[in-house]
Every structure is written in C-alpha cells, then in structure tokens.
Biopython code that builds the backbone (N, CA, C, O; Angstrom):
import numpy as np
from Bio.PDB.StructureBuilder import StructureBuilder

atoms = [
    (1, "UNK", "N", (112.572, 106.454, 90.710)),
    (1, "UNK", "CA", (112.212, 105.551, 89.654)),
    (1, "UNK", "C", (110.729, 105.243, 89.769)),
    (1, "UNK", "O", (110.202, 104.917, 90.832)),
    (2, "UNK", "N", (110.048, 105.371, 88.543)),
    (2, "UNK", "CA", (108.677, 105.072, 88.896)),
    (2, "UNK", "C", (108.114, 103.491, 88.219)),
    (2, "UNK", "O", (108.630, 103.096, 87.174)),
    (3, "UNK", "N", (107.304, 102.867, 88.739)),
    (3, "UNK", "CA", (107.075, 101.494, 88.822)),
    (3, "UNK", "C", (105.700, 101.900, 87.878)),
    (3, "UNK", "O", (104.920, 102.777, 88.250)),
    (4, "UNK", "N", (105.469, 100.938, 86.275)),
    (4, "UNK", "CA", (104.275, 101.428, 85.770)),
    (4, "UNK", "C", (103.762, 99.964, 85.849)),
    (4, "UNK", "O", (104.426, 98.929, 85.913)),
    (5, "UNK", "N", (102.088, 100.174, 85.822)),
    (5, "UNK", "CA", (101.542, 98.567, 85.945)),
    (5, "UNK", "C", (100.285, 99.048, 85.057)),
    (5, "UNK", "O", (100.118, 100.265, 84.976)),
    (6, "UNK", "N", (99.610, 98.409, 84.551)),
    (6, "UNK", "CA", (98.599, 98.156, 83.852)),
    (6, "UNK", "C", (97.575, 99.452, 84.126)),
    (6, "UNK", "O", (97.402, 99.802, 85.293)),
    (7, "UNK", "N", (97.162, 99.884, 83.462)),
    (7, "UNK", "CA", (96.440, 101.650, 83.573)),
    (7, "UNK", "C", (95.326, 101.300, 85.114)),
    (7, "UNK", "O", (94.580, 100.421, 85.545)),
    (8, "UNK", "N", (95.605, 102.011, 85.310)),
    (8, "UNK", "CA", (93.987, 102.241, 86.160)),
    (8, "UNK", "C", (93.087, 102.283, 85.943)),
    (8, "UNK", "O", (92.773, 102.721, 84.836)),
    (9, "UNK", "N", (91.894, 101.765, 87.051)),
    (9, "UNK", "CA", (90.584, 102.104, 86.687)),
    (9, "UNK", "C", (90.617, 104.039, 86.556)),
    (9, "UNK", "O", (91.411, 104.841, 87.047)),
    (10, "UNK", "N", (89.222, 104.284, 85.559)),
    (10, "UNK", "CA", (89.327, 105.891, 85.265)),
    (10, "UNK", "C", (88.853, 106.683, 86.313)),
    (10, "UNK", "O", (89.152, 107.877, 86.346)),
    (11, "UNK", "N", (87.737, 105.872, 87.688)),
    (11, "UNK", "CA", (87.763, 106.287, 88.907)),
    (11, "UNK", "C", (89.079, 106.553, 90.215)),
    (11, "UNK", "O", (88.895, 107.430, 91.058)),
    (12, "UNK", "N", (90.399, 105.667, 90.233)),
    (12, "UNK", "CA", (91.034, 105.981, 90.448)),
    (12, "UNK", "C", (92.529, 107.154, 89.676)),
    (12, "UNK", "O", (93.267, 108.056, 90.073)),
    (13, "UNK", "N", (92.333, 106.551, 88.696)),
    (13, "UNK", "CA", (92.881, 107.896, 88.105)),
    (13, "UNK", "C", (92.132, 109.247, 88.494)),
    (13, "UNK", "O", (92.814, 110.133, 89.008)),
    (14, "UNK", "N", (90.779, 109.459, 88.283)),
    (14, "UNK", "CA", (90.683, 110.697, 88.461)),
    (14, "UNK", "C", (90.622, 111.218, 90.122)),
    (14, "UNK", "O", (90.673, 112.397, 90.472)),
    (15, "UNK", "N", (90.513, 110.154, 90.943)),
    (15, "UNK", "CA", (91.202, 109.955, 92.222)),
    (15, "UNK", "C", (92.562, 110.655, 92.703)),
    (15, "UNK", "O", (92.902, 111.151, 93.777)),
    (16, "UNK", "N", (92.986, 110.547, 91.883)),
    (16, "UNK", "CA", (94.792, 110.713, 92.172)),
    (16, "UNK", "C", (95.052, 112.430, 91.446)),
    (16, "UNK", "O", (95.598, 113.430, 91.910)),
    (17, "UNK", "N", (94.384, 112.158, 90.148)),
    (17, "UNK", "CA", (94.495, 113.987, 89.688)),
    (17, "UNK", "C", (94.077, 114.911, 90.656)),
    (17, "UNK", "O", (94.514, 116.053, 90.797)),
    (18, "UNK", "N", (92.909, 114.163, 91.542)),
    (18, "UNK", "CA", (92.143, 115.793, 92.475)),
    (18, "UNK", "C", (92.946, 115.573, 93.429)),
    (18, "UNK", "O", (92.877, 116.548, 94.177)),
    (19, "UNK", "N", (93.937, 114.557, 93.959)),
    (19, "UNK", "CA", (94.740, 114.583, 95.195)),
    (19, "UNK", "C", (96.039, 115.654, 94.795)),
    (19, "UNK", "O", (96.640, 116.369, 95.597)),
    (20, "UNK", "N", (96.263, 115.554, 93.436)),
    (20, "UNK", "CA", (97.654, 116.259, 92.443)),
    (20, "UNK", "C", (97.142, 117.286, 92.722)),
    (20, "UNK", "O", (97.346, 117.918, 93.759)),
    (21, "UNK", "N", (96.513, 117.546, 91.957)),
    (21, "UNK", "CA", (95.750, 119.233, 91.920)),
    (21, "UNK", "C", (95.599, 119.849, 93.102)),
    (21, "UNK", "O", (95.676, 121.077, 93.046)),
    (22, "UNK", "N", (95.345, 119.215, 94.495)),
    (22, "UNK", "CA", (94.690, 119.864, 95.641)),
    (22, "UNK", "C", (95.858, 119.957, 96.597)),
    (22, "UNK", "O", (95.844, 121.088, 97.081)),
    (23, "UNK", "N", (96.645, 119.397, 96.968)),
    (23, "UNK", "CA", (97.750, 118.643, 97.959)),
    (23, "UNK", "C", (97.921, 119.950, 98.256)),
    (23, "UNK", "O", (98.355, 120.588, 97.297)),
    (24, "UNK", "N", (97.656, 120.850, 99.663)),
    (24, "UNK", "CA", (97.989, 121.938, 99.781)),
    (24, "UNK", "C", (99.677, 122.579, 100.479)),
    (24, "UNK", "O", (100.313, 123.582, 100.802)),
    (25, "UNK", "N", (99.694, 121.254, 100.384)),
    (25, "UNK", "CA", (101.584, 121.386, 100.814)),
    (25, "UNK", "C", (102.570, 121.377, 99.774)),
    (25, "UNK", "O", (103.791, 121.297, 99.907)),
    (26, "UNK", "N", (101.957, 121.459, 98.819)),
    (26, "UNK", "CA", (102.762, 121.541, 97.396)),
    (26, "UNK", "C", (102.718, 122.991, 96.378)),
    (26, "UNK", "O", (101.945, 123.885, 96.034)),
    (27, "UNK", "N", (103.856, 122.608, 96.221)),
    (27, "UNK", "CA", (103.692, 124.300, 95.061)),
    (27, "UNK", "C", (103.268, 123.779, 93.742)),
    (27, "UNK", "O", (103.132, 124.740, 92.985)),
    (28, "UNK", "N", (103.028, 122.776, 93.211)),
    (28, "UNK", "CA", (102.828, 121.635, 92.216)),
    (28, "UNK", "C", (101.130, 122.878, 91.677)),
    (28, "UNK", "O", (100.840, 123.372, 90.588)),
    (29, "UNK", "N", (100.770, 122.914, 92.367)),
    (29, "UNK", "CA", (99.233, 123.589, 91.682)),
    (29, "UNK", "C", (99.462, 125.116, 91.377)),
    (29, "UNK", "O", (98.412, 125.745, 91.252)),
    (30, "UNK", "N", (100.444, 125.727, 91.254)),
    (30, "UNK", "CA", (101.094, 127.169, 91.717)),
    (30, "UNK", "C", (101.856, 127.127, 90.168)),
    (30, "UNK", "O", (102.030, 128.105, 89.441)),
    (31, "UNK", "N", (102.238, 125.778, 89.896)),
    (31, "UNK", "CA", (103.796, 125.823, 88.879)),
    (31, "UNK", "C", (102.568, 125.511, 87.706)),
    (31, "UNK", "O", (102.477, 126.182, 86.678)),
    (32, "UNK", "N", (101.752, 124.507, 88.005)),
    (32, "UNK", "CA", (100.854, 124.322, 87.135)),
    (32, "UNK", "C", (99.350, 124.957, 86.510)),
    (32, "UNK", "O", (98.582, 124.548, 85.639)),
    (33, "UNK", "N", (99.344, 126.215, 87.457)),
    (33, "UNK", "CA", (98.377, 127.044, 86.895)),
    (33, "UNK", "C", (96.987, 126.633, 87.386)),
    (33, "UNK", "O", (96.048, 126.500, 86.602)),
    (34, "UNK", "N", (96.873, 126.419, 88.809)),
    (34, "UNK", "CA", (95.623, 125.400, 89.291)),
    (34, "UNK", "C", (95.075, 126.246, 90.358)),
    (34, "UNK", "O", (93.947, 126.148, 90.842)),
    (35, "UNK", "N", (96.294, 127.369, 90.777)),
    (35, "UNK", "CA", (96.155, 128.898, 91.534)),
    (35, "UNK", "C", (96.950, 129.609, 91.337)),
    (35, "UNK", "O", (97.411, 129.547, 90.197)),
    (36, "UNK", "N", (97.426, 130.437, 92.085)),
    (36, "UNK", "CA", (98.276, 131.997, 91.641)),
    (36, "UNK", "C", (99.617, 130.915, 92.658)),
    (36, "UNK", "O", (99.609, 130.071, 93.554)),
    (37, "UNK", "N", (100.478, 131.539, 91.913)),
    (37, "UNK", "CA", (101.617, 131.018, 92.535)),
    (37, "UNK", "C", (102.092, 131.623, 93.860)),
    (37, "UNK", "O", (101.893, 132.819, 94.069)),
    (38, "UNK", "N", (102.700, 130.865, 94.749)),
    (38, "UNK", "CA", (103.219, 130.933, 95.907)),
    (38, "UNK", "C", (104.244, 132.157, 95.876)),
    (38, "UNK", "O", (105.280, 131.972, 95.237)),
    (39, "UNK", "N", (104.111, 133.035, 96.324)),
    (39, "UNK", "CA", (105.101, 134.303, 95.885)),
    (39, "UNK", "C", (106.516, 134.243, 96.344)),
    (39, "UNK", "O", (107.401, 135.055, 96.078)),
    (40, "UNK", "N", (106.615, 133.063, 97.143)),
    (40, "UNK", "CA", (108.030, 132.829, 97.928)),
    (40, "UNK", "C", (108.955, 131.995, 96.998)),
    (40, "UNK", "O", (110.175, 132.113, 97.119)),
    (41, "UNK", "N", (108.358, 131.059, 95.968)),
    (41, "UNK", "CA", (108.542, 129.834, 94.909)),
    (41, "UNK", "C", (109.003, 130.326, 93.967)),
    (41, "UNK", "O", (108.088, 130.713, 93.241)),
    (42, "UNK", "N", (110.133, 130.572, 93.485)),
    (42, "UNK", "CA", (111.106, 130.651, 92.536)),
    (42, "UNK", "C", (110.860, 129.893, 91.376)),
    (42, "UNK", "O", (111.189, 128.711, 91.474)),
    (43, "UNK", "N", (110.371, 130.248, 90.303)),
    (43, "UNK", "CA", (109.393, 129.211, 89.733)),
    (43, "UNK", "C", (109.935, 129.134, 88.147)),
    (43, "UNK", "O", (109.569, 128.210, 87.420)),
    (44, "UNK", "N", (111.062, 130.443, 87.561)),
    (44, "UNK", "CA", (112.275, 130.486, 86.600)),
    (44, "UNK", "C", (112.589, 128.976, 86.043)),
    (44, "UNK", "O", (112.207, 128.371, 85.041)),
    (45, "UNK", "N", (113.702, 128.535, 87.451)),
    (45, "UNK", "CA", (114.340, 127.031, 86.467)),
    (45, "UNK", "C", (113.182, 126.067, 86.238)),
    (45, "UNK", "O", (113.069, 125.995, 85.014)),
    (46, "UNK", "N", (112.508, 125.495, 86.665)),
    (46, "UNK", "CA", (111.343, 124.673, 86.676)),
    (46, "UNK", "C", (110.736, 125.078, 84.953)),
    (46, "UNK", "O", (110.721, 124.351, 83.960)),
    (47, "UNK", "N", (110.248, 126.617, 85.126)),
    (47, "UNK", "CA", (109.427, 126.990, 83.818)),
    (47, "UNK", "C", (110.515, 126.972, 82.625)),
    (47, "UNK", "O", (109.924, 127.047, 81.548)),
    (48, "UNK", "N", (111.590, 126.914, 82.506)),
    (48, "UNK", "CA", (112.951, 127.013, 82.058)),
    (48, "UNK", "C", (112.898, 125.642, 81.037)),
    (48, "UNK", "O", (112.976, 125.652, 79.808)),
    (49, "UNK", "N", (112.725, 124.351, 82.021)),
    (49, "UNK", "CA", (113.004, 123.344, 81.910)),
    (49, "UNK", "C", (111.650, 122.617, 80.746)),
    (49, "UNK", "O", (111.726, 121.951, 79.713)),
    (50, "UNK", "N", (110.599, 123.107, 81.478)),
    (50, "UNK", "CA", (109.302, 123.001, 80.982)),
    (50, "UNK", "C", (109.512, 123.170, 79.383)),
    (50, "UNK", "O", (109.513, 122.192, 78.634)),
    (51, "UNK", "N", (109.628, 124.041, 79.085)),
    (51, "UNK", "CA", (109.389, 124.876, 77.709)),
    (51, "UNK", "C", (108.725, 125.472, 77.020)),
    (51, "UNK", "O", (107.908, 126.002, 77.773)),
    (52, "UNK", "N", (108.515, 125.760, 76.031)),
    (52, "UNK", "CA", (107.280, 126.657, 76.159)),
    (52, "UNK", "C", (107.764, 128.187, 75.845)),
    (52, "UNK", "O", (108.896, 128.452, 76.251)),
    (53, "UNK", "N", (107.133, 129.106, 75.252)),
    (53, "UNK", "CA", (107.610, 130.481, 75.227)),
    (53, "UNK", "C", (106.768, 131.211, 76.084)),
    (53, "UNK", "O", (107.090, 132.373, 76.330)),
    (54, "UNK", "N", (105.612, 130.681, 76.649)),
    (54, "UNK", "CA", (104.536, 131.883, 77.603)),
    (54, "UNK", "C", (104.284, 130.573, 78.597)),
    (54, "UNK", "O", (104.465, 129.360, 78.487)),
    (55, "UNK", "N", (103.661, 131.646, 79.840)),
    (55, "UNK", "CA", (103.533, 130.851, 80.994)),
    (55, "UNK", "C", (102.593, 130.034, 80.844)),
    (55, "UNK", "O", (102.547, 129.070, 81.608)),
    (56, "UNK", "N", (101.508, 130.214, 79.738)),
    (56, "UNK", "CA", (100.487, 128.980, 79.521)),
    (56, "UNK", "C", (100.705, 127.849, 78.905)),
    (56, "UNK", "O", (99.990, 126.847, 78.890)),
    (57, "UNK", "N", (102.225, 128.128, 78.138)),
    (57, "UNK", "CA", (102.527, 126.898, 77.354)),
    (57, "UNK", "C", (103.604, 125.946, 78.833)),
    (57, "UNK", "O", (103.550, 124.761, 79.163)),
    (58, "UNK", "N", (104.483, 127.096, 79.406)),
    (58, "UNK", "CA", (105.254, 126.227, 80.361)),
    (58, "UNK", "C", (103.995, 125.597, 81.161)),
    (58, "UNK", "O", (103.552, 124.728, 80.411)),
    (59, "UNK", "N", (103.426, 125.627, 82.026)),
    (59, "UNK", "CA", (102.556, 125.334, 82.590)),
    (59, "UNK", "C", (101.379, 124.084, 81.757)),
    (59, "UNK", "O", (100.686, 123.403, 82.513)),
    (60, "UNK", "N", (101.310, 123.976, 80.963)),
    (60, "UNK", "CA", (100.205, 122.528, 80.063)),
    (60, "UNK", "C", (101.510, 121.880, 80.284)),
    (60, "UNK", "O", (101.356, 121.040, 81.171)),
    (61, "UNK", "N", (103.039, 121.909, 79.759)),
    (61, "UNK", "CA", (103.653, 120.992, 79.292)),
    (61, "UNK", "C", (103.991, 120.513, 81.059)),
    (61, "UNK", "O", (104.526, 119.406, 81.110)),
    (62, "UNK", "N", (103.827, 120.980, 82.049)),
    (62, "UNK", "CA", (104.325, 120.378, 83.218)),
    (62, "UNK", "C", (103.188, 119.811, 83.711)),
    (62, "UNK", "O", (103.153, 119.036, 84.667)),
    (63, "UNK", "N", (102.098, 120.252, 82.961)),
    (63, "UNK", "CA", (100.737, 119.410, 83.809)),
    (63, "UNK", "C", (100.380, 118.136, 82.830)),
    (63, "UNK", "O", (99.329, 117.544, 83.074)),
    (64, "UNK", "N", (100.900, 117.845, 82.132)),
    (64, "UNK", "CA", (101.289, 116.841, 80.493)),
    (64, "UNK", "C", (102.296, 115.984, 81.146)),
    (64, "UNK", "O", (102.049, 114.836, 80.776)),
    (65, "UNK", "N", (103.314, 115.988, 81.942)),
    (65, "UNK", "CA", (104.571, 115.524, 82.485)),
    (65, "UNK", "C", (103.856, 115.327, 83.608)),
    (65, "UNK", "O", (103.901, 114.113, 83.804)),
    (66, "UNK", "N", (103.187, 115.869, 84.502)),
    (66, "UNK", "CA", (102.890, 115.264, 85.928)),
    (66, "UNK", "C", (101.868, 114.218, 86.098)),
    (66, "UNK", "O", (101.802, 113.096, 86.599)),
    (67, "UNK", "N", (100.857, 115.296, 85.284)),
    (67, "UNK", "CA", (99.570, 113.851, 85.657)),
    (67, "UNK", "C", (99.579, 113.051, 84.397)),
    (67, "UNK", "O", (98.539, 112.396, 84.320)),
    (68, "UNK", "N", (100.410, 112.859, 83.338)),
    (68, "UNK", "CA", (100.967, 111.886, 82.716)),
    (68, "UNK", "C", (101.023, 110.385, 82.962)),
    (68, "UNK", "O", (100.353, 109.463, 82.497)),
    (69, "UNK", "N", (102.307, 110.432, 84.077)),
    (69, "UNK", "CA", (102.666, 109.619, 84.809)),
    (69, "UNK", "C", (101.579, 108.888, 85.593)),
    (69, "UNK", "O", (101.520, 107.658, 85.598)),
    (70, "UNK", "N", (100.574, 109.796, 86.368)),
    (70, "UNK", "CA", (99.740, 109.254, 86.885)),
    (70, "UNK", "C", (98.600, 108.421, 86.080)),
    (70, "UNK", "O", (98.389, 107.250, 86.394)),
    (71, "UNK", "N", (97.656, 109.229, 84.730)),
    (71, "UNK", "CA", (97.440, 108.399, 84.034)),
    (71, "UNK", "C", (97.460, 107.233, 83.409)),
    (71, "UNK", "O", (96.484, 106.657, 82.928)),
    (72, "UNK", "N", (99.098, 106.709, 83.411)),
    (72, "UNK", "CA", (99.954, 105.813, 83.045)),
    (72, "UNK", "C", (99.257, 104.444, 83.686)),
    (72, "UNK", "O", (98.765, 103.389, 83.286)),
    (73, "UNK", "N", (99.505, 105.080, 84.835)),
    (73, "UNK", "CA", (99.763, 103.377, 86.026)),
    (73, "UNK", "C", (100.019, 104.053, 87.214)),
    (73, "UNK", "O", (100.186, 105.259, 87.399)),
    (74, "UNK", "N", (100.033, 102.824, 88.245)),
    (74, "UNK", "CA", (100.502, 103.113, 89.224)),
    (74, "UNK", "C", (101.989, 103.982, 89.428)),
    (74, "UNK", "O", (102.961, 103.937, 88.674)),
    (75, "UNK", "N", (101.884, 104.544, 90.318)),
    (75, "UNK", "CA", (103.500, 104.857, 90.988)),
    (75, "UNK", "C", (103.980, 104.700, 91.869)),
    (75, "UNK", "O", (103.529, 105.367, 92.800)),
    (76, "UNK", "N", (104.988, 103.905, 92.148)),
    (76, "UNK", "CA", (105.222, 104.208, 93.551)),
    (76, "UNK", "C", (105.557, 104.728, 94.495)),
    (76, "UNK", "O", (106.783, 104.841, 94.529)),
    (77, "UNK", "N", (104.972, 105.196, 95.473)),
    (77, "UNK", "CA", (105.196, 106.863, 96.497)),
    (77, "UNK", "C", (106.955, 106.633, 96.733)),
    (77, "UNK", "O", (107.216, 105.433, 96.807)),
    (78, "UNK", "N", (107.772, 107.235, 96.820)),
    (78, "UNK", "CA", (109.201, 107.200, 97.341)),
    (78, "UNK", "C", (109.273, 107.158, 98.710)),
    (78, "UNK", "O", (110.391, 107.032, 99.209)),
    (79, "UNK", "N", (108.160, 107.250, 99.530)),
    (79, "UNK", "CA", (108.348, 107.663, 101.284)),
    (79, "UNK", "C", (108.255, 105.491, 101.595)),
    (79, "UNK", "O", (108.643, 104.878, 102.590)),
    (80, "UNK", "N", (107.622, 104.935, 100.341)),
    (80, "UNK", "CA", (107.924, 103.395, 101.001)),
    (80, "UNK", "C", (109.022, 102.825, 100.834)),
    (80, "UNK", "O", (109.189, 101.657, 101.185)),
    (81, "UNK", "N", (110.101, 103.656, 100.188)),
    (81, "UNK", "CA", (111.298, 102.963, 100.113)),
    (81, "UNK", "C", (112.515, 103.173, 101.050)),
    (81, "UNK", "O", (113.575, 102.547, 101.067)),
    (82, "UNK", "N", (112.061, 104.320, 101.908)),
    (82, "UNK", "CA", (112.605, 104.765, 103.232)),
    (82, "UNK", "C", (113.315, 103.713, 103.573)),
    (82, "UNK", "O", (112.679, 102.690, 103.321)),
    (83, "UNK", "N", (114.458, 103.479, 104.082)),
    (83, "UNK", "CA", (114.920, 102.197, 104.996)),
    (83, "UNK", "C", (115.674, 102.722, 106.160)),
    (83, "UNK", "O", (116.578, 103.553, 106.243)),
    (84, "UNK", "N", (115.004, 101.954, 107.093)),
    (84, "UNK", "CA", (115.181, 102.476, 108.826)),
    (84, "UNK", "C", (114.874, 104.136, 108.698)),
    (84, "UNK", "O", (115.614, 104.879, 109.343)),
    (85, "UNK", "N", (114.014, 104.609, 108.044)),
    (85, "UNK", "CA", (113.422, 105.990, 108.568)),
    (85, "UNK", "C", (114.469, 106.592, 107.946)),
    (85, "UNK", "O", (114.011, 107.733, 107.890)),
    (86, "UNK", "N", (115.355, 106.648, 107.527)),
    (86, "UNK", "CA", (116.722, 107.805, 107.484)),
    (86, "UNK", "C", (116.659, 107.497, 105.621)),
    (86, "UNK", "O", (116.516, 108.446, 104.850)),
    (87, "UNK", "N", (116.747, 106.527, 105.285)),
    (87, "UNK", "CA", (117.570, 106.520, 103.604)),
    (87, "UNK", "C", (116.187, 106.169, 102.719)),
    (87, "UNK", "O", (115.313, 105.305, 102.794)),
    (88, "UNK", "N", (116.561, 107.707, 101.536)),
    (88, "UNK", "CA", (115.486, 106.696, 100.431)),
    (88, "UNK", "C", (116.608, 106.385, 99.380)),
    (88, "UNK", "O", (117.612, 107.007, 99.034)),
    (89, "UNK", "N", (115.996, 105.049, 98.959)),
    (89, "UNK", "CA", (117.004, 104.115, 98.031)),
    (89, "UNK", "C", (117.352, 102.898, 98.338)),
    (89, "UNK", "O", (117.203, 102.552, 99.510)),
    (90, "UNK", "N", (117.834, 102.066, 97.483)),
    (90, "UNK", "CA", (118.240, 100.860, 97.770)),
    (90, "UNK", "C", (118.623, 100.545, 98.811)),
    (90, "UNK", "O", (119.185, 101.361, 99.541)),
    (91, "UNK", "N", (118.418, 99.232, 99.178)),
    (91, "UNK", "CA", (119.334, 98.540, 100.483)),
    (91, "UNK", "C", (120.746, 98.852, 100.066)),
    (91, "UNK", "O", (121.422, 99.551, 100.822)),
    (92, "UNK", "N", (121.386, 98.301, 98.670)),
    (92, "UNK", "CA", (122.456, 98.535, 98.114)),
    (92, "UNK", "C", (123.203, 100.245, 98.572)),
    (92, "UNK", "O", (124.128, 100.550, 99.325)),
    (93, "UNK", "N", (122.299, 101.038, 97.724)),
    (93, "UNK", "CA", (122.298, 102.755, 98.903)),
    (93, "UNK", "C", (122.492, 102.253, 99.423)),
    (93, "UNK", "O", (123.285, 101.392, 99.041)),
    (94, "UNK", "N", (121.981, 102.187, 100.975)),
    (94, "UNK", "CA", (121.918, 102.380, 102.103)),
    (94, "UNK", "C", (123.247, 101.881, 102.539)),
    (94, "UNK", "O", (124.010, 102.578, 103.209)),
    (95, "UNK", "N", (123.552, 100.538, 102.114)),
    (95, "UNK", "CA", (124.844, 99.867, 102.612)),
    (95, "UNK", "C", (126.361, 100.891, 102.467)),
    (95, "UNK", "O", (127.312, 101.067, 103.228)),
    (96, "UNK", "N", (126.037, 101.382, 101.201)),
    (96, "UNK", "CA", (126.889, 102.257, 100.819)),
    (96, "UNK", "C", (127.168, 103.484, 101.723)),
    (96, "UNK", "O", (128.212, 103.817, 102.284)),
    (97, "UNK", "N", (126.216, 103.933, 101.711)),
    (97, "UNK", "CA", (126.596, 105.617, 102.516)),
    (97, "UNK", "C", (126.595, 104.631, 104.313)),
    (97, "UNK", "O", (126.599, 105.300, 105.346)),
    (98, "UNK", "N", (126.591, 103.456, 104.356)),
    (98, "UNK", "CA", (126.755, 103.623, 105.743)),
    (98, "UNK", "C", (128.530, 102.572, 105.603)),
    (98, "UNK", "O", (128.977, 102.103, 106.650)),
    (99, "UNK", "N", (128.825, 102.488, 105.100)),
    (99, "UNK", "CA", (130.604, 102.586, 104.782)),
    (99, "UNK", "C", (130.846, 103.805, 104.808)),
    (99, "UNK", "O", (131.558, 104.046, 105.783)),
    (100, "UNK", "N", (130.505, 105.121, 103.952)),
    (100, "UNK", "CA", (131.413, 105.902, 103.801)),
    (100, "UNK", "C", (130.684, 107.002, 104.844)),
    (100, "UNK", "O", (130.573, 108.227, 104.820)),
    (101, "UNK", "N", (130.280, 106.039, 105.694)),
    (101, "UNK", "CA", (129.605, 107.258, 107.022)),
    (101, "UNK", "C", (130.950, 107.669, 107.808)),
    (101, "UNK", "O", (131.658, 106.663, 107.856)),
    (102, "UNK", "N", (131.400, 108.454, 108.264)),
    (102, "UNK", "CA", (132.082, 108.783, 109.254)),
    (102, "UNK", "C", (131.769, 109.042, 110.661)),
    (102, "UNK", "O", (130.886, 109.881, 110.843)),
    (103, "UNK", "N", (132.312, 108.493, 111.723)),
    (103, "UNK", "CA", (131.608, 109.397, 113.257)),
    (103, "UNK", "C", (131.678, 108.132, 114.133)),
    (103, "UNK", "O", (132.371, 107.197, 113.732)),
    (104, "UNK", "N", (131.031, 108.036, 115.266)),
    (104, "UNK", "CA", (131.260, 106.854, 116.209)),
    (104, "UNK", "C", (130.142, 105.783, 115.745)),
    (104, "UNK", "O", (128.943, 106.047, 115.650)),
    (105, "UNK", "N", (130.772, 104.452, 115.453)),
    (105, "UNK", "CA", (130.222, 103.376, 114.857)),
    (105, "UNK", "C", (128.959, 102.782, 115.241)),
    (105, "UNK", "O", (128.206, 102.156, 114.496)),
    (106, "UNK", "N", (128.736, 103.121, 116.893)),
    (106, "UNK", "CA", (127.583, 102.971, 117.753)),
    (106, "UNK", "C", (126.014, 104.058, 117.121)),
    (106, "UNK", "O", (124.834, 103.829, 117.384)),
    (107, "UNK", "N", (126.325, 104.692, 116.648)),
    (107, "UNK", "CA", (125.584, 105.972, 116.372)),
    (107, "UNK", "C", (125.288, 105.703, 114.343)),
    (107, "UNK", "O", (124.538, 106.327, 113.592)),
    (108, "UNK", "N", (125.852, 105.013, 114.165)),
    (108, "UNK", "CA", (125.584, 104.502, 112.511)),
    (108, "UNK", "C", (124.294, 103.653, 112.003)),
    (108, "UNK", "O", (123.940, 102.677, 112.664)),
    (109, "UNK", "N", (123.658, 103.994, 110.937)),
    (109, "UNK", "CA", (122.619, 103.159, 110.677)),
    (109, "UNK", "C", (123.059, 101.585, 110.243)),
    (109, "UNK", "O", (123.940, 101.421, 109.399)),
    (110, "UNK", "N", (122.474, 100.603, 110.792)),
    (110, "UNK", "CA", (123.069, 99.375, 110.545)),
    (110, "UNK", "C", (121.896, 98.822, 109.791)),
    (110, "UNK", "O", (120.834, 98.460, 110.297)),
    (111, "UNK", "N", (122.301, 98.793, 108.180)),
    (111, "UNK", "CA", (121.164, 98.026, 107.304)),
    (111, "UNK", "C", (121.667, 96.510, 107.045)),
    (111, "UNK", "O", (122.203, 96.208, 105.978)),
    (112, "UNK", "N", (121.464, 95.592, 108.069)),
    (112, "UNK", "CA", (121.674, 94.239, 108.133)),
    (112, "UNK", "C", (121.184, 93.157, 106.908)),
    (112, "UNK", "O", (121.402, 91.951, 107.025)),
]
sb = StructureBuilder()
sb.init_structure("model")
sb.init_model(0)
sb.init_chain("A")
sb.init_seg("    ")
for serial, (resi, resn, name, xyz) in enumerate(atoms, 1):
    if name == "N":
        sb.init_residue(resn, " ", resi, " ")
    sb.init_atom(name, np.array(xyz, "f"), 0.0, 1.0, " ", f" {name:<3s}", serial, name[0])
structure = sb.get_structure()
C-alpha cells in the first residue's frame, strides 16, 4: 500500500528518479529501457501486463506507472513495516500467521 503526502520538492523528486533509474540490484532499468535487459529476466508477463503493442510502448507505460508514483508524493519503503525482522504487514498480519503457525511454540514469533 502506498502512503501519498503532498508532492515533493522537484529536487527530491528528481532525487528518487536517479535512485529508480540506477539501483543496480534491480531489473526495474532492464524492464524499463534505461539498459539492455538482464538476459536471465523473463520479462513476457510484466510486458504483457504493461501494454502496449511494441517494446517501446510496453516500456513508457511501466516507466509512467513507476516513477508516477514517485512523482506523486512520498512512499513508503515496505522494508519499515517489517515486524520483528520476519513479517511485512500489519501487526493484525502478523498476529494472524502466528496462530496459524504450526511447530514448537518456543520457536514462534511472538507479536505482543
């Protein structure tokens, strides 16, 4: 779920596009036409989804959808909603899958 707040300054926006664009642990610049794609990256359903009849149209409409969002507003990263290192999602989550955890009770995440 993404959290939107009041636009950004246009220095941090364009902050956040060269972090999008560059992040070299991502296939995100590969799907979006920013380098040659990762030859291991299965890149079909994604461009599928996109739309578009040629790879230049799939590719604008996913870079239209990504740094979109960022333009927007803030977002918030998903790695801060981690709880106790193991669950992303609600406390509510968390409570949940640790009921329908199975195994020795000592060894269970306890979200108090």
């Amino acid at each position: 779920m993404y959290c939107f707040s009041p636009r950004p300054a246009p220095e941090l926006i364009a902050e956040r596009l060269v972090h999008l664009r560059q992040f070299r642990w991502s296939s995100y610049r590969g799907y979006a036409g920013y380098m040659a794609p990762l030859a291991w990256v299965w890149r079909e359903p994604l461009a599928r989804l996109c739309g578009g009849s040629t790879e230049a149209e799939q590719q604008a409409t996913l870079r239209e959808y990504s740094e979109g969002a960022v333009m927007q507003g803030s977002i918030e990263p998903p790695w801060q909603r981690v709880l106790n290192g193991m669950v992303l999602g609600s406390e509510m989550f968390a409570k949940q899958l640790q009921r329908e955890a199975r195994g020795n009770p000592r060894e269970q995440l306890c979200v108090c």
